[in-house]
C-alpha positions as CSV (number, residue, x, y, z in Angstrom):
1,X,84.0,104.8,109.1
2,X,87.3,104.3,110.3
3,X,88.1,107.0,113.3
4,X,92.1,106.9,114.1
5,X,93.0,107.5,118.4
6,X,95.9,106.6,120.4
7,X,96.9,103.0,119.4
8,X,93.6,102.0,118.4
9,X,90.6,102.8,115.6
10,X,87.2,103.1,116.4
11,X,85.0,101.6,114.0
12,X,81.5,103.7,113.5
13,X,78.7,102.5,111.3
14,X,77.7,105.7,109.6
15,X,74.3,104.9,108.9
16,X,73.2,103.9,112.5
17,X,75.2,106.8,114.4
18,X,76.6,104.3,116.5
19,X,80.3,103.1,117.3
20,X,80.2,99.4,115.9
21,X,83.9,98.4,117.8
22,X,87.2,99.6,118.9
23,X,90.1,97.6,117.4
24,X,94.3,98.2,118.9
25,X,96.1,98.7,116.5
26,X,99.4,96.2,117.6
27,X,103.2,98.3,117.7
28,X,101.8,101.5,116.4
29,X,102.9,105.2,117.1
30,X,99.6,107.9,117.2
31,X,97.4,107.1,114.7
32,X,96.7,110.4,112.9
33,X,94.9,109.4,109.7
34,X,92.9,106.0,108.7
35,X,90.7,105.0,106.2
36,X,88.9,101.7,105.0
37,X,89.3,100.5,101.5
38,X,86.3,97.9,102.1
39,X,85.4,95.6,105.1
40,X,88.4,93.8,105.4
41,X,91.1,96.6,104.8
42,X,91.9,99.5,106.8
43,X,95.0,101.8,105.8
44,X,96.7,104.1,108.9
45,X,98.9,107.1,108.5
46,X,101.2,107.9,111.3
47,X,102.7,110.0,113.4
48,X,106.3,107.8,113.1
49,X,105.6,108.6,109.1
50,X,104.8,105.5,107.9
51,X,101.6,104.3,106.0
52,X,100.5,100.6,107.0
53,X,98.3,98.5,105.3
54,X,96.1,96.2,107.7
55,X,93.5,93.1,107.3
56,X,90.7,93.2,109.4
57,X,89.8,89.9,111.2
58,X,87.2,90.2,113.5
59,X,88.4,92.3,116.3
60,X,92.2,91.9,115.4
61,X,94.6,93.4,112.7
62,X,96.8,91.8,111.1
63,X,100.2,93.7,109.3
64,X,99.9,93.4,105.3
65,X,102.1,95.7,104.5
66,X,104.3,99.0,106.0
67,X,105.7,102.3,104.1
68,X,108.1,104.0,105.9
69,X,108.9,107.3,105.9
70,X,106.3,107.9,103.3
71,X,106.5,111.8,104.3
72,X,108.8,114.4,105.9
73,X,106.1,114.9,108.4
74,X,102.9,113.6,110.4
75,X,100.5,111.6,108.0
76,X,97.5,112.9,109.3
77,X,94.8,112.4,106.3
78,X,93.6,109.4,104.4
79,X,91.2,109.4,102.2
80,X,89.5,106.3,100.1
81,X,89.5,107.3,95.9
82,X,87.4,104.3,95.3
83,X,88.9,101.3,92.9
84,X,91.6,100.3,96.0
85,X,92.8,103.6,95.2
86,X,93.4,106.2,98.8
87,X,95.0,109.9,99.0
88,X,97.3,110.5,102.0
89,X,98.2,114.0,103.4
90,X,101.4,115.3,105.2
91,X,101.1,118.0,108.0
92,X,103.4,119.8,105.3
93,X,100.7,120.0,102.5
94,X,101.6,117.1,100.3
95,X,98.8,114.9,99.1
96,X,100.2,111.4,97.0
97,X,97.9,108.8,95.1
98,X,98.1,105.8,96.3
């Protein structure tokens, strides 16, 4: 599980109850939403409004891709669909497939 914070995500194996690592999150605004697609990718949602796409390496992520201004207000939910698939969700009740 993929818990967003100030700057950073907080990565908690589930299974175990116990917080695995804490990884910055490099140039970001408050992280409001996050969710991992599998082991290596981790999408944010924002509080700038943009949705970013990262690769996990270790303790480091690396940039794949950015969406700006995605919505009109806070991103503050993501949720993995399965298939590479995630839902996102505004502060001003719009969900979008991604």
């Amino acid at each position: 599980m993929a818990v967003p914070g100030e700057n950073q995500i907080t990565i908690i194996d589930i299974d175990k109850y116990k917080q695995v690592k804490i990884i910055k999150v490099p140039d970001s605004s408050w992280i409001l939403g996050s969710c991992k697609i599998n082991e290596n990718i981790l999408f944010t949602g924002e509080r700038n409004l943009s949705i970013r796409q990262w690769k996990i390496e270790e303790d480091n992520l690396i940039l794949v891709s950015k969406k700006d201004n995605a919505y009109n207000g806070d991103i503050n939910t993501l949720v993995n669909l399965g298939n590479g698939h995630f839902a996102s969700g505004s502060d001003g009740g719009i969900i979008k497939i991604w």
